[in-house]
C-alpha positions, 0 to 999 in steps of 0.5 A: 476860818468859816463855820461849816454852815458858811462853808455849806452855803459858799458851796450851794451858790457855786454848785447853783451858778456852775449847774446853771452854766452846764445846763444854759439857764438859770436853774430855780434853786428850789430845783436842785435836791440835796443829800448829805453823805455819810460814811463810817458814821461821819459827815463826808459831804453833800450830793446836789441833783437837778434834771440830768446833772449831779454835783458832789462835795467833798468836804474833806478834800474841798473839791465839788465834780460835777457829772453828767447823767451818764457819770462822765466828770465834766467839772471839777472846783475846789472849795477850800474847807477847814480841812483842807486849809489845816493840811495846807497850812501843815 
């Protein structure tokens, strides 16, 4: 199973090439801010942001949305964590 920081750099490069997608150009990497997301005092996932586009991760459930700068969902990914293959395999 990978390591979470395995997990954090698979989502980076998918986040890059689908914000890359949505925008039509490649976006330099350096250009996209992240944020980890913390709730009730526990690690929930990460938020990337570049120009008018927002990504999240949510690690528990694996999923990555995507969302324009009005807040519309233009994409949703899975990206299967620990977590999410446990409840799977269950």
């Amino acid at each position: 199973m990978p390591s979470q920081s395995q997990q954090t750099e698979t989502a980076r490069k998918l986040i890059w090439r689908a914000l890359s997608e949505l925008i039509g150009e490649a976006v330099p990497a350096e250009e996209i801010s992240e944020t980890i997301l913390i709730r009730d005092g526990k690690y929930r996932g990460r938020s990337y942001r570049t120009g008018d586009y927002m990504a999240m991760w949510l690690f528990e459930s694996g999923l990555v949305m995507f969302y324009d700068r009005r807040g519309e969902l233009l994409r949703t990914c899975e990206l299967c964590t620990p977590a999410a293959a446990t409840r799977r395999a269950a």
